[in-house]
Backbone as XML, in Angstrom:
<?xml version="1.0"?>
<chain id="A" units="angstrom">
  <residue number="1" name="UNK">
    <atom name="N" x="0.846" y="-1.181" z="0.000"/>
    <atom name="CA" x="0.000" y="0.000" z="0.000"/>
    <atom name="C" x="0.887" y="1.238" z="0.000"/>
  </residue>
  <residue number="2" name="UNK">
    <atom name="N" x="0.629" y="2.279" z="-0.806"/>
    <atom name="CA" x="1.387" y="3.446" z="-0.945"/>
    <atom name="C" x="0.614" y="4.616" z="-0.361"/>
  </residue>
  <residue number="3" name="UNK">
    <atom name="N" x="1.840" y="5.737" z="0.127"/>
    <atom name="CA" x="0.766" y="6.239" z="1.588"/>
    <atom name="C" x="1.081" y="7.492" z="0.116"/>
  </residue>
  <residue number="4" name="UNK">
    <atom name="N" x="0.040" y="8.613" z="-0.127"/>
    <atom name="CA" x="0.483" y="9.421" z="-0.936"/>
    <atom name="C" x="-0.223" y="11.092" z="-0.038"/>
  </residue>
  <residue number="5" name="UNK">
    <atom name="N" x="1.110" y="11.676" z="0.329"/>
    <atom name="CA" x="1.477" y="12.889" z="0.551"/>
    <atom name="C" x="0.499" y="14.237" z="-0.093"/>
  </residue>
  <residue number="6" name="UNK">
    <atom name="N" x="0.476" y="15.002" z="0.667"/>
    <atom name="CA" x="-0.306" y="16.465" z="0.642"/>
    <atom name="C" x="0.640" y="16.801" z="-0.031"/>
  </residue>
  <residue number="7" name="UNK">
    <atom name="N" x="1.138" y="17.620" z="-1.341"/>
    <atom name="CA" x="2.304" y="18.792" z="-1.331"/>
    <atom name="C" x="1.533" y="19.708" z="-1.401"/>
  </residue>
  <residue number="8" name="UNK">
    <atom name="N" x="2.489" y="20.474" z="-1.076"/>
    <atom name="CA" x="1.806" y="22.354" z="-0.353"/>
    <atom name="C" x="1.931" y="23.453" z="-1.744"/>
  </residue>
  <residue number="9" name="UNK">
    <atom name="N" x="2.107" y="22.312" z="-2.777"/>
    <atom name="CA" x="2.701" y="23.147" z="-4.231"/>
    <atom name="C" x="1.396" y="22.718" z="-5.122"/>
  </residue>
  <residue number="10" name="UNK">
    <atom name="N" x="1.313" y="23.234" z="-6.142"/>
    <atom name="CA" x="0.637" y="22.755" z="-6.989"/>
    <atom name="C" x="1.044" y="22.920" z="-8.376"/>
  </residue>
  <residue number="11" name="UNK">
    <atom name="N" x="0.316" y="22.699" z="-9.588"/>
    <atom name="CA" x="1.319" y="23.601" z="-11.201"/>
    <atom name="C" x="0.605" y="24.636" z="-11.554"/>
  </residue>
  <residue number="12" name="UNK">
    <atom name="N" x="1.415" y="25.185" z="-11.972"/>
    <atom name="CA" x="1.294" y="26.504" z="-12.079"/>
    <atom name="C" x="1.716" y="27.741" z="-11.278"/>
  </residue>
  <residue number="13" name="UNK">
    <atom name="N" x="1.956" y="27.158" z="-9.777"/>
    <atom name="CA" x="2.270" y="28.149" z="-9.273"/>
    <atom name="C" x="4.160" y="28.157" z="-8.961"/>
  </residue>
  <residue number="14" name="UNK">
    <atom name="N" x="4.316" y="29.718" z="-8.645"/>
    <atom name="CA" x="5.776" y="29.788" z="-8.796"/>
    <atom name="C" x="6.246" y="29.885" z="-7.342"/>
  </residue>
  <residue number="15" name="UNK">
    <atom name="N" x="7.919" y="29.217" z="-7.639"/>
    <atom name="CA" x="8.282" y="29.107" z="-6.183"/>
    <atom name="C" x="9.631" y="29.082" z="-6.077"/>
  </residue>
  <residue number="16" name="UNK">
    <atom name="N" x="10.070" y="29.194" z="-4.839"/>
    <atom name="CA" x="11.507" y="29.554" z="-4.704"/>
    <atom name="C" x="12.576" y="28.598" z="-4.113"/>
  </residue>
  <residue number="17" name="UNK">
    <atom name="N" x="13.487" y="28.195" z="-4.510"/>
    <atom name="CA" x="14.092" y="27.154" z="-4.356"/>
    <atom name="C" x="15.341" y="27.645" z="-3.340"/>
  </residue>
  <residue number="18" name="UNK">
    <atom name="N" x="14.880" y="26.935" z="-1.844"/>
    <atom name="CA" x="15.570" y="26.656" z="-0.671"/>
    <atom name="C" x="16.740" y="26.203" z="-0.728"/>
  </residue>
  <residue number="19" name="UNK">
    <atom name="N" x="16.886" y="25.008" z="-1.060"/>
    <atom name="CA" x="18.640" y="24.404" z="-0.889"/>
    <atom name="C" x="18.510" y="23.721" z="-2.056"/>
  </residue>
  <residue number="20" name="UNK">
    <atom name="N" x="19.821" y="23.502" z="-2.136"/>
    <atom name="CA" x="20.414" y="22.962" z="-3.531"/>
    <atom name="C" x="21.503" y="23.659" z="-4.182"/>
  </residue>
  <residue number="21" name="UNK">
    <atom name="N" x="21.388" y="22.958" z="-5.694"/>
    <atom name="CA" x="22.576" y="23.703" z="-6.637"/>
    <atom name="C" x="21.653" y="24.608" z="-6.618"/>
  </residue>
  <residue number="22" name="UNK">
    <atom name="N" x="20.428" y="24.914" z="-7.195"/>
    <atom name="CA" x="19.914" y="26.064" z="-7.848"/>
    <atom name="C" x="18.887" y="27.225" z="-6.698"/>
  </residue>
  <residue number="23" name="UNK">
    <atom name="N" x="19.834" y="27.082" z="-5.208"/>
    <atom name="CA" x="19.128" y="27.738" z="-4.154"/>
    <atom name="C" x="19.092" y="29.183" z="-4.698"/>
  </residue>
  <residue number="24" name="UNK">
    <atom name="N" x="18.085" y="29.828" z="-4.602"/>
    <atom name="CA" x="17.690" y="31.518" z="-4.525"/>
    <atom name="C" x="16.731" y="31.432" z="-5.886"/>
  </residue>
  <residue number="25" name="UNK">
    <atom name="N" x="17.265" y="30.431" z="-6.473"/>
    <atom name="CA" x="15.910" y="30.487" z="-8.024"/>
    <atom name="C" x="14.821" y="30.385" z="-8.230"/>
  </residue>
  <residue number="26" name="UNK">
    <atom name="N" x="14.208" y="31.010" z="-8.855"/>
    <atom name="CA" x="12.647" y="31.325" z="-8.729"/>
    <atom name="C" x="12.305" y="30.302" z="-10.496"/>
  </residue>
  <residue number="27" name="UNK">
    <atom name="N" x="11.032" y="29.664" z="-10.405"/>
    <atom name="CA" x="10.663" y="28.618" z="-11.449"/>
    <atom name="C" x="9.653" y="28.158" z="-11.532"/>
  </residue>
  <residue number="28" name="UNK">
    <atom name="N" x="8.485" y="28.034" z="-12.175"/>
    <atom name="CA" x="6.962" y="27.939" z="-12.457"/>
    <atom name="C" x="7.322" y="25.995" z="-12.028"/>
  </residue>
  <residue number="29" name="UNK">
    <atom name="N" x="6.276" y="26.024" z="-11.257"/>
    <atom name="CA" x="6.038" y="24.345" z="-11.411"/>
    <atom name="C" x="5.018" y="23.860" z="-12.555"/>
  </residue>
  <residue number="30" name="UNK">
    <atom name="N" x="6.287" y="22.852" z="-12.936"/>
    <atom name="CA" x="4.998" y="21.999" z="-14.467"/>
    <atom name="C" x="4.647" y="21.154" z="-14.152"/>
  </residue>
  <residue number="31" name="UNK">
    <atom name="N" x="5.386" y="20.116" z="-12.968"/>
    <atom name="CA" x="4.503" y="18.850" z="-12.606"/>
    <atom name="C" x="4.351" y="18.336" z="-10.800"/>
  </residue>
  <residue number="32" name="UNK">
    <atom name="N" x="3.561" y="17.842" z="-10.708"/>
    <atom name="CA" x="3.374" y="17.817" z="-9.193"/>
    <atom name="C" x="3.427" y="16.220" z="-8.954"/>
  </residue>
  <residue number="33" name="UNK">
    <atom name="N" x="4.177" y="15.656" z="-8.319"/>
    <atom name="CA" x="4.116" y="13.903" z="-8.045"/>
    <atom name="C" x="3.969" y="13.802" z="-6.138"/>
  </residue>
  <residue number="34" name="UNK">
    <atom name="N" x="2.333" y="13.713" z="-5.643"/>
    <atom name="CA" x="2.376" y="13.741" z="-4.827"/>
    <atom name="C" x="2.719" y="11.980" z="-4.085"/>
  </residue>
  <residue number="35" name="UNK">
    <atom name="N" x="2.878" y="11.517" z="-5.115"/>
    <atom name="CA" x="3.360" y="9.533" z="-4.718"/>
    <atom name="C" x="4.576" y="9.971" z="-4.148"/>
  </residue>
  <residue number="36" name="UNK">
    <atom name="N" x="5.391" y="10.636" z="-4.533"/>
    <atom name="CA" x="6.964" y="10.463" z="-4.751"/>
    <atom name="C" x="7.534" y="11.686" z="-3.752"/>
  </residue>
  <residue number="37" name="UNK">
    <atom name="N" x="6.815" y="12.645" z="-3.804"/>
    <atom name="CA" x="6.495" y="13.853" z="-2.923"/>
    <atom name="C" x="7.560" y="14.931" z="-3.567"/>
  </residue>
  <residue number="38" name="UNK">
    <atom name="N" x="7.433" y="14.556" z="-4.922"/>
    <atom name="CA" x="8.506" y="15.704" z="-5.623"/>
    <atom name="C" x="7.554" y="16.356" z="-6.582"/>
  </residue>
  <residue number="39" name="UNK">
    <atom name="N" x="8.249" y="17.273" z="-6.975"/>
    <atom name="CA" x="7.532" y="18.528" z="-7.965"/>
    <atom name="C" x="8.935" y="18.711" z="-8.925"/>
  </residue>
  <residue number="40" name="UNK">
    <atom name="N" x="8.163" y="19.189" z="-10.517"/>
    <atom name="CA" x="9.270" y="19.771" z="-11.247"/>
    <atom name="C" x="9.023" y="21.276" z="-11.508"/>
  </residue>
  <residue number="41" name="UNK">
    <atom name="N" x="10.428" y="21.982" z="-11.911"/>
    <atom name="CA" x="9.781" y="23.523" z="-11.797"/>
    <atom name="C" x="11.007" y="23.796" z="-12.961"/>
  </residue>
  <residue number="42" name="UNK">
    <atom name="N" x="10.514" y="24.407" z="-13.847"/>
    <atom name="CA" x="10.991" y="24.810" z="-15.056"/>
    <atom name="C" x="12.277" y="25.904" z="-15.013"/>
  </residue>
  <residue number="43" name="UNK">
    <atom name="N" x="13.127" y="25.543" z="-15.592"/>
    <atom name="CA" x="14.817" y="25.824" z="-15.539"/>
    <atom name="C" x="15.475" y="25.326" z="-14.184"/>
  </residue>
  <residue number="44" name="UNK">
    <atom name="N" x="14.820" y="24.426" z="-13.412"/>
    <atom name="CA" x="15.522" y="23.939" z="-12.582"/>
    <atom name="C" x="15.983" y="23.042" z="-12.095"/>
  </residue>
  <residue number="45" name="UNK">
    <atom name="N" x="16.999" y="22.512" z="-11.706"/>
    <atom name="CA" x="17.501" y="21.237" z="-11.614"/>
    <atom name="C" x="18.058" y="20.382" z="-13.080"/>
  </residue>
  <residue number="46" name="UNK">
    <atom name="N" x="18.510" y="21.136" z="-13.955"/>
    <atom name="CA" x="18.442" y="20.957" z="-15.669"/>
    <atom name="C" x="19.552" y="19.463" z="-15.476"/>
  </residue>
  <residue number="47" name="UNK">
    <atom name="N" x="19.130" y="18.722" z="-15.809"/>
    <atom name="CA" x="19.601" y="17.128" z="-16.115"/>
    <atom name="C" x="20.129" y="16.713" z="-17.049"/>
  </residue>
  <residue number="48" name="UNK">
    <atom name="N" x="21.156" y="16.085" z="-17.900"/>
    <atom name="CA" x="21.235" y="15.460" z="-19.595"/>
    <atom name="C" x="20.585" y="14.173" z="-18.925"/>
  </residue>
  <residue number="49" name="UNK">
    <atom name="N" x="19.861" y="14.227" z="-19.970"/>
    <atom name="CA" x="19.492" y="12.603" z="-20.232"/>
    <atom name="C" x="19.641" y="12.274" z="-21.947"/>
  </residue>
  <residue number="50" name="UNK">
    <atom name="N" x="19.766" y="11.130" z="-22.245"/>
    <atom name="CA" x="20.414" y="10.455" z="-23.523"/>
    <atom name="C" x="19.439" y="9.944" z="-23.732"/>
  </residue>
  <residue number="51" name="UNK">
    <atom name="N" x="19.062" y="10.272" z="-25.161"/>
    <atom name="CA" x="17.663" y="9.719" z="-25.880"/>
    <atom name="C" x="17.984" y="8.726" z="-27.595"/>
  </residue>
  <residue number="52" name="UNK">
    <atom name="N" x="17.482" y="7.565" z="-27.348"/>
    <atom name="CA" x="17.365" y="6.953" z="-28.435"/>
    <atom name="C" x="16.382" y="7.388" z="-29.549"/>
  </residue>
  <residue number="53" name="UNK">
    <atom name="N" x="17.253" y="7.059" z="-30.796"/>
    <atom name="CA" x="16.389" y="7.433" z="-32.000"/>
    <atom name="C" x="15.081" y="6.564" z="-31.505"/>
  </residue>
  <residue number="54" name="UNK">
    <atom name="N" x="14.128" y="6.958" z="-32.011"/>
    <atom name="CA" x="13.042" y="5.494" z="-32.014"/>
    <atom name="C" x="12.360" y="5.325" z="-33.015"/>
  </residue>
  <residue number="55" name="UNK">
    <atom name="N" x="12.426" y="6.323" z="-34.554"/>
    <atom name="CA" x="11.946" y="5.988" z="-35.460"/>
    <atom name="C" x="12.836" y="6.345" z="-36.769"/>
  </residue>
  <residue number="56" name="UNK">
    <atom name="N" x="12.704" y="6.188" z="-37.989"/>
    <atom name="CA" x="13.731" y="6.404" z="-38.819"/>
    <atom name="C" x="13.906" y="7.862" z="-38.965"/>
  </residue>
  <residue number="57" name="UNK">
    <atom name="N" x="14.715" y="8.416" z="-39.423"/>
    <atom name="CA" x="14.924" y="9.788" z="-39.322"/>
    <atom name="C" x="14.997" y="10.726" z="-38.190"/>
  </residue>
  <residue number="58" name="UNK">
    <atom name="N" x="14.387" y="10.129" z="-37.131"/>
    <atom name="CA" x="13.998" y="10.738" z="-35.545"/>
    <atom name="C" x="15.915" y="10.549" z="-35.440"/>
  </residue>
  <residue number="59" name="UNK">
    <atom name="N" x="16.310" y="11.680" z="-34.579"/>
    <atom name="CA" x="17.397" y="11.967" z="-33.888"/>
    <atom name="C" x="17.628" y="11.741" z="-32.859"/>
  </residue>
  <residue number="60" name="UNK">
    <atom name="N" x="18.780" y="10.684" z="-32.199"/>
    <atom name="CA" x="19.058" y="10.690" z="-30.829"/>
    <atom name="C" x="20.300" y="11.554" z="-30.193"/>
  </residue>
  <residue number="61" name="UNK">
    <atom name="N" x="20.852" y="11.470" z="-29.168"/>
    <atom name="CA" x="21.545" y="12.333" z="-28.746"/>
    <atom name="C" x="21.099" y="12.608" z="-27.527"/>
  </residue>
  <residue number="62" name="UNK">
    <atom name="N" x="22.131" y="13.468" z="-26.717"/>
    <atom name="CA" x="22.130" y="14.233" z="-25.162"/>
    <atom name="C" x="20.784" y="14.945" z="-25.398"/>
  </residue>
  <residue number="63" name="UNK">
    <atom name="N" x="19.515" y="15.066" z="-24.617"/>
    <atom name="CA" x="18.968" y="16.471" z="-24.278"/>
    <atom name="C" x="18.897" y="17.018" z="-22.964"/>
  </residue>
  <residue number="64" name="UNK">
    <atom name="N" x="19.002" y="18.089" z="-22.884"/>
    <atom name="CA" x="19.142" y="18.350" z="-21.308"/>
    <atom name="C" x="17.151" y="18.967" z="-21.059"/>
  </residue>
  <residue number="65" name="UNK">
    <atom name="N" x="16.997" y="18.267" z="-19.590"/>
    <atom name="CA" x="15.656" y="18.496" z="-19.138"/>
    <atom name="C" x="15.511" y="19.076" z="-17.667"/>
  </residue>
  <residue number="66" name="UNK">
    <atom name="N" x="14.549" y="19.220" z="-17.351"/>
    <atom name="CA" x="14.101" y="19.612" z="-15.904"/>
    <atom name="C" x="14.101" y="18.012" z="-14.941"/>
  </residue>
  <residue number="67" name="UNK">
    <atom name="N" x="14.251" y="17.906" z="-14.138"/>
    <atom name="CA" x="14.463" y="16.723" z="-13.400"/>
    <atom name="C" x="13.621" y="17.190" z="-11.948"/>
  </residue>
  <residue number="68" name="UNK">
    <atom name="N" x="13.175" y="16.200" z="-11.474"/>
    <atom name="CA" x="12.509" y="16.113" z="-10.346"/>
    <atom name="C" x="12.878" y="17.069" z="-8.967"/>
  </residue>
  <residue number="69" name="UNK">
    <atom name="N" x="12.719" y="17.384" z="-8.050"/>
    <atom name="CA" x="13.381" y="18.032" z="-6.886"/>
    <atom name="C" x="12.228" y="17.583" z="-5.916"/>
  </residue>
  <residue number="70" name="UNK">
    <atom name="N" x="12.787" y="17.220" z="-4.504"/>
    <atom name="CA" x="11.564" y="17.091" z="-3.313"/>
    <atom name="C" x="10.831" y="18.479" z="-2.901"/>
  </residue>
  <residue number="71" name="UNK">
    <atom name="N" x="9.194" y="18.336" z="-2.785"/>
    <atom name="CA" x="8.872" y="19.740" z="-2.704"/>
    <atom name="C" x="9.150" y="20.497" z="-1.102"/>
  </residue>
  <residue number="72" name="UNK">
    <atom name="N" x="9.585" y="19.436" z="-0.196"/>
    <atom name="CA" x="10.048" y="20.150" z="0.748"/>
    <atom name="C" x="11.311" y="21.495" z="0.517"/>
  </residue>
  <residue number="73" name="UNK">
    <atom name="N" x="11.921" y="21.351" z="-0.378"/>
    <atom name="CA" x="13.075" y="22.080" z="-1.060"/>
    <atom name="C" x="12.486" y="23.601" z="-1.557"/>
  </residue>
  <residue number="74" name="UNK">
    <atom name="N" x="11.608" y="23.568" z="-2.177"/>
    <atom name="CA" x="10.695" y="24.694" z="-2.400"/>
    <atom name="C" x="9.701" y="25.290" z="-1.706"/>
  </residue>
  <residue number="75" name="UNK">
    <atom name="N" x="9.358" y="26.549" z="-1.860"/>
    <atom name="CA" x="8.560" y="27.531" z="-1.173"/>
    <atom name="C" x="7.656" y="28.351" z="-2.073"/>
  </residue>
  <residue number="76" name="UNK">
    <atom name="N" x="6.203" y="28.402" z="-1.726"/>
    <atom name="CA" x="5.536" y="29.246" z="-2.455"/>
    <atom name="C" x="5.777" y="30.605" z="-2.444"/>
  </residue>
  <residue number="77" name="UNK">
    <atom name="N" x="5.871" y="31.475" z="-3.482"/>
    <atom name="CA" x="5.699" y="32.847" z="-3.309"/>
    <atom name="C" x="4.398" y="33.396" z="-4.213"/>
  </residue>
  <residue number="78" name="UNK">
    <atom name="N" x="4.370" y="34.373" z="-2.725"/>
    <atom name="CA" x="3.079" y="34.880" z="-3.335"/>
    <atom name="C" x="3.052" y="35.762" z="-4.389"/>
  </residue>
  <residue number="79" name="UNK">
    <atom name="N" x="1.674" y="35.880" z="-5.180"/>
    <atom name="CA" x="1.838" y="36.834" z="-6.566"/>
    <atom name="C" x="1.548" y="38.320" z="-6.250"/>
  </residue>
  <residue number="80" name="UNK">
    <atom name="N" x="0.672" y="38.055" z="-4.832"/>
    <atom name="CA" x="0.696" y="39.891" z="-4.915"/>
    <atom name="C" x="2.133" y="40.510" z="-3.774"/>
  </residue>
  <residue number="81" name="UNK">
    <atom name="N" x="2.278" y="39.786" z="-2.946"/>
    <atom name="CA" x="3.372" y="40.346" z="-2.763"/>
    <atom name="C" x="5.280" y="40.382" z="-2.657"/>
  </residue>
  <residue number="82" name="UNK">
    <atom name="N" x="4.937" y="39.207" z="-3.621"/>
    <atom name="CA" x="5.897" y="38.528" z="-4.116"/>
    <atom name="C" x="7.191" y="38.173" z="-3.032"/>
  </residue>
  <residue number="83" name="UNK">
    <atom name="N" x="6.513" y="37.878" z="-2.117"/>
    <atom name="CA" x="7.816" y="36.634" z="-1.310"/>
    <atom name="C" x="7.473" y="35.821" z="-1.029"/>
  </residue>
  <residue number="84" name="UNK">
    <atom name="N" x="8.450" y="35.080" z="-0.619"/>
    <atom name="CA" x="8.175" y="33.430" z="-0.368"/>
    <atom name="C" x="7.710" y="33.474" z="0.892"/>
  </residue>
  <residue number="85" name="UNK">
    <atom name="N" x="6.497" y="32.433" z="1.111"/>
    <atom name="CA" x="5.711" y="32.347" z="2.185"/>
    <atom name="C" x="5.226" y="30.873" z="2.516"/>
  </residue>
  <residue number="86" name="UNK">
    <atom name="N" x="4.475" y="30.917" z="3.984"/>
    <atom name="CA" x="4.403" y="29.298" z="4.213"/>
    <atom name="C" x="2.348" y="29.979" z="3.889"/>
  </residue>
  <residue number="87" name="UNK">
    <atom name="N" x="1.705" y="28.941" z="3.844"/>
    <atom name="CA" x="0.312" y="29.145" z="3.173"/>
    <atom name="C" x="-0.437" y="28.704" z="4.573"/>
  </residue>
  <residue number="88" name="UNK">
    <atom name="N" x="-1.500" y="29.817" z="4.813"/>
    <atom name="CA" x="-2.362" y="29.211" z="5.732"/>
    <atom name="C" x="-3.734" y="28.687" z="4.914"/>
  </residue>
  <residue number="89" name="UNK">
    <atom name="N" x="-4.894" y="28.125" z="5.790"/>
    <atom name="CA" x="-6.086" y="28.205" z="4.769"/>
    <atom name="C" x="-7.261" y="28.914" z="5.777"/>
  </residue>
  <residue number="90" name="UNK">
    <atom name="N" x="-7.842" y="28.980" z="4.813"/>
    <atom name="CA" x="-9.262" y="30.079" z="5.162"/>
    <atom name="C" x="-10.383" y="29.957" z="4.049"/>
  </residue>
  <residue number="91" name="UNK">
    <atom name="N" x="-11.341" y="30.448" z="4.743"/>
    <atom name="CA" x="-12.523" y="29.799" z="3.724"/>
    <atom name="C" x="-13.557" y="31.394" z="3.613"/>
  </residue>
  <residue number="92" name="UNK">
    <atom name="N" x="-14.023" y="31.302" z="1.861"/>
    <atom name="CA" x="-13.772" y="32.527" z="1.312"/>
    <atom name="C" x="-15.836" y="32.501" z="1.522"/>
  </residue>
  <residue number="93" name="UNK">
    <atom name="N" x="-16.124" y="33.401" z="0.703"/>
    <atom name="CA" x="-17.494" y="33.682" z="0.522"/>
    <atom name="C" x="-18.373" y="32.694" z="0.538"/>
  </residue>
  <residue number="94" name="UNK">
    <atom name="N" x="-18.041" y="31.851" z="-0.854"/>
    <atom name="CA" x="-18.642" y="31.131" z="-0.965"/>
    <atom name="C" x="-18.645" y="29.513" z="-0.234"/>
  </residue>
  <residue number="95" name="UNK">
    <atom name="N" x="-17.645" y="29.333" z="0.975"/>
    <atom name="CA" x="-17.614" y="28.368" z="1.705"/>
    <atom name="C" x="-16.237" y="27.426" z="1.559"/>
  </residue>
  <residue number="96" name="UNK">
    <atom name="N" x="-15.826" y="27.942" z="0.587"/>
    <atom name="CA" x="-14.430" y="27.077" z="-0.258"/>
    <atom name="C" x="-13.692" y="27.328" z="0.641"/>
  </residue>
  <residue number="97" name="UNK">
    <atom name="N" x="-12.846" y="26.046" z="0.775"/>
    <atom name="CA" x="-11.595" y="26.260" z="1.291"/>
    <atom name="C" x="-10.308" y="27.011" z="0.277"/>
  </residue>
  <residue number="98" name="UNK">
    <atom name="N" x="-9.559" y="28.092" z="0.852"/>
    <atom name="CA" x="-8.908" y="28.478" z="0.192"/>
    <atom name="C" x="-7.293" y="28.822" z="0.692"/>
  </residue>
  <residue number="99" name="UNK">
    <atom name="N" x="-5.933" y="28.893" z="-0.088"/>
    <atom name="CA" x="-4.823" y="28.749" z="0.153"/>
    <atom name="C" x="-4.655" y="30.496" z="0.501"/>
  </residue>
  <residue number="100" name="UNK">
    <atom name="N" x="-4.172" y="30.444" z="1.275"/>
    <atom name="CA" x="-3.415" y="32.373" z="1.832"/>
    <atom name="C" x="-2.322" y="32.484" z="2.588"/>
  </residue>
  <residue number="101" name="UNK">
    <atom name="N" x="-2.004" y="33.600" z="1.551"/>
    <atom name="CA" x="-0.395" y="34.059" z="2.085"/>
    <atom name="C" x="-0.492" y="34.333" z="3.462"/>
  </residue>
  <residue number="102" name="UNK">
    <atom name="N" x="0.537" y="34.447" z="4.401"/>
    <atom name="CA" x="0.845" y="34.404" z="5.527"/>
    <atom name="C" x="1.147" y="36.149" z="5.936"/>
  </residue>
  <residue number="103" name="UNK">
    <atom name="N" x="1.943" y="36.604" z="4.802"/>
    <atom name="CA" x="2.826" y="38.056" z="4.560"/>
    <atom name="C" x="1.203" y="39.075" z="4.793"/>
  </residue>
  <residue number="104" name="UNK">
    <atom name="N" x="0.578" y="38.860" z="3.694"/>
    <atom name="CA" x="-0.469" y="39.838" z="3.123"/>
    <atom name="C" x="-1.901" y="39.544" z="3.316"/>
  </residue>
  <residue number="105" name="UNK">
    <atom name="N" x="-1.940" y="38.229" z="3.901"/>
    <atom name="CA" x="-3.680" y="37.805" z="3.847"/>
    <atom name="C" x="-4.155" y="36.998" z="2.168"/>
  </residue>
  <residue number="106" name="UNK">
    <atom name="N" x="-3.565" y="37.722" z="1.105"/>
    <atom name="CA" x="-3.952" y="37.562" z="-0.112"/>
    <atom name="C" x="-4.642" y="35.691" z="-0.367"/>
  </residue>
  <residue number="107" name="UNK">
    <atom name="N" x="-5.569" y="35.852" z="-1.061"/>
    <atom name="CA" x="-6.107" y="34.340" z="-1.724"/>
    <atom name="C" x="-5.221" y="33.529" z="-2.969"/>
  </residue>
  <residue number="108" name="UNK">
    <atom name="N" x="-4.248" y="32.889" z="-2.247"/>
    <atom name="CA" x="-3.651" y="32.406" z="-3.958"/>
    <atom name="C" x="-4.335" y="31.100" z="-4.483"/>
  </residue>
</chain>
C-alpha cells in the first residue's frame, strides 16, 4: 500500500528554491508527483538525459531536461506580494476552502 502525501505546491504556481545547486531560483512548477512527494519547476535542476532514436529519421543524442526536486526544497511565493511564504487556509465567501499568504492575507 502506498501512503500518498499532501504537497503544499501545486502547477502553475511559482516558487523559490531553498537548498540545492539552484538555491535563490525562482521557477513555475509543471509537474506535481504527490506519490513520490517531488515537484518539477521549469529551468531547474536541468539534467542530460540520452535519448534513443526510435523511429527512422527521428534523432538521438544528449537532451538536457528539468528533473525532479523534493517539494520540501521549495517555497511558495506569493503573486501579490511577491515573497516566499508558508500558506495558511481560510474559507472565502462562498464556503471554499482556500490557500493564503501568511505576509499579506492575499487568496492564492
Amino acid at each position: 500500500m502506498s501512503c500518498v502525501r499532501k504537497v503544499h505546491v501545486r502547477t502553475g504556481d511559482i516558487v523559490l528554491v531553498r537548498s540545492g545547486k539552484d538555491r535563490k531560483k525562482r521557477g513555475k512548477v509543471l509537474a506535481v508527483s504527490p506519490k513520490e512527494g517531488k515537484v518539477m519547476v521549469e529551468g531547474i535542476n536541468i539534467v542530460s538525459k540520452h535519448v534513443k532514436p526510435r523511429r527512422a529519421g527521428e534523432e538521438g543524442g544528449i537532451v538536457k531536461t528539468e528533473g525532479a526536486i523534493y517539494a520540501c526544497k521549495v517555497q511558495l511565493v506569493c503573486p501579490k506580494c511577491d515573497k516566499p511564504t508558508r500558506i495558511s487556509h481560510g474559507f472565502g465567501d462562498d464556503g471554499k476552502k482556500n490557500r493564503v499568504c501568511k505576509h499579506c492575507g492575499e487568496t492564492l
